[in-house]
C-alpha positions in Angstrom: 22.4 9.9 9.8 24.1 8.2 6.7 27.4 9.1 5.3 28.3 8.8 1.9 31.8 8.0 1.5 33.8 7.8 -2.1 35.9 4.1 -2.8 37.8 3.5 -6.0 36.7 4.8 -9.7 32.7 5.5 -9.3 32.5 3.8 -6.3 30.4 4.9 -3.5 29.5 3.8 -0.3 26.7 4.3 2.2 27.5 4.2 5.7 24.7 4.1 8.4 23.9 2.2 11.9 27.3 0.0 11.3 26.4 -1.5 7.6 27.5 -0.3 4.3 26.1 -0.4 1.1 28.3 -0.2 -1.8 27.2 0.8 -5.1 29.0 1.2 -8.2 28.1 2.2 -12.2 28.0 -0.2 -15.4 30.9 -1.0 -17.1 28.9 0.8 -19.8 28.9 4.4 -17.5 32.5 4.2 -16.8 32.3 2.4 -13.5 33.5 -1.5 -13.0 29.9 -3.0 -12.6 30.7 -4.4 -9.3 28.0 -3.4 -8.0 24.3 -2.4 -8.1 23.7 1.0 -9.1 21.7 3.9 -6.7 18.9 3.4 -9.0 18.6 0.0 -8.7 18.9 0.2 -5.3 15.9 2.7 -5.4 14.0 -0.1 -7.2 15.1 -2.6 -4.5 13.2 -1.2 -1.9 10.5 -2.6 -2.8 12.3 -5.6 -0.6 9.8 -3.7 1.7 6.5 -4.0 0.1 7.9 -7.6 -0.1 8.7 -8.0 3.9 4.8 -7.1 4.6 3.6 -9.6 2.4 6.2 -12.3 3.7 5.1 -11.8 7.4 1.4 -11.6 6.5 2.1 -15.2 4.9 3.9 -16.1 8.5 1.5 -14.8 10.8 -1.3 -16.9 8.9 0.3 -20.0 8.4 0.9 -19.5 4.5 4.1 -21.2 3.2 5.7 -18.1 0.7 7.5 -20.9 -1.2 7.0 -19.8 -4.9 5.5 -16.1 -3.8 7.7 -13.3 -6.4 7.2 -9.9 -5.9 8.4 -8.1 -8.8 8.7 -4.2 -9.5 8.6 -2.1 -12.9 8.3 1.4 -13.9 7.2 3.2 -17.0 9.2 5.9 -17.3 9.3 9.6 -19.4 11.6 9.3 -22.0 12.4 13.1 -22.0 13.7 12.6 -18.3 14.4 9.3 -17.8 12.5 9.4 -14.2 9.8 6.7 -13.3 6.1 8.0 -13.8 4.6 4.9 -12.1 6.3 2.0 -10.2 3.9 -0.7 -10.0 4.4 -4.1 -7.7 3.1 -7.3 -8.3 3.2 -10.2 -5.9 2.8 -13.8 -7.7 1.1 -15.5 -5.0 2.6 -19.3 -3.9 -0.1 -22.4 -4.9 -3.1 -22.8 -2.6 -2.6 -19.2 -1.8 -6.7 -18.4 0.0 -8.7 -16.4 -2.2 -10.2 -15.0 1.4 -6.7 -13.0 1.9 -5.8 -11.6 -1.6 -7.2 -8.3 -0.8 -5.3 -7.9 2.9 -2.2 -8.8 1.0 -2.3 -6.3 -0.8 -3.1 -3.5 2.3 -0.4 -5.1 3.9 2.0 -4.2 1.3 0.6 -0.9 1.6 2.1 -0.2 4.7 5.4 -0.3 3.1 7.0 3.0 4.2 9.2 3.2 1.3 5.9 2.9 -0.6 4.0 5.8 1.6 7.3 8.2 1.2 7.0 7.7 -2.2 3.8 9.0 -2.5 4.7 12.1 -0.1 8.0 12.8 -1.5 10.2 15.1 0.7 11.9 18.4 -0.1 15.8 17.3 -1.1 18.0 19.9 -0.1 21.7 19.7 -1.7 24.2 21.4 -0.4 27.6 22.3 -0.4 30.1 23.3 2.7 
């Protein structure tokens, strides 16, 4: 389970297995800018889409010096919520041709990726 906990002006803090995650809201939102925001956190995720292609590099012998994995969204302006989140992975030099395809399934395994396109029910509630 993770607890969200409230710190100091629009801080808050995720608490789960013995980490915390603090996030915080731009300067611009009324918050000190301390820290990332949830939504940019949401967009980090795709550090997971980026751990699958890191270890396929391992497990073949592929230095990932130079590999960038980079996420963007195109969102609808009535809403402000993502339509489409696409990843790109910039592939280090010498990268084989042979493997640019499995690269890509193995970022598909990413299970933030998966979840995202399966979203659950969110259930608020108050007690």
């Amino acid at each position: 389970m993770t607890e969200i906990r409230f710190g100091d002006g629009l801080k808050v803090r995720a608490e789960f297995d013995g980490l915390t995650i603090e996030t915080d809201q731009p300067v611009a939102s009324g918050g000190g800018g301390s820290a990332a925001g949830p939504y940019h956190l949401f967009l980090a995720s795709g550090t997971c889409a980026g751990y699958f292609a890191l270890r396929f590099m391992r497990e073949r012998g592929i230095d990932p010096g130079g590999t960038r994995l980079t996420l963007s969204t195109e969102r609808d302006e009535s809403t402000g919520l993502a339509t489409t989140v696409s990843i790109g992975l910039a592939l280090p030099p010498g990268f084989p041709d042979k493997y640019r395809r499995a690269i890509v399934l193995a970022m598909e395994q990413c299970k933030v990726k998966r979840q995202l396109e399966r979203p659950p029910a969110v259930i608020a509630s108050a007690s």
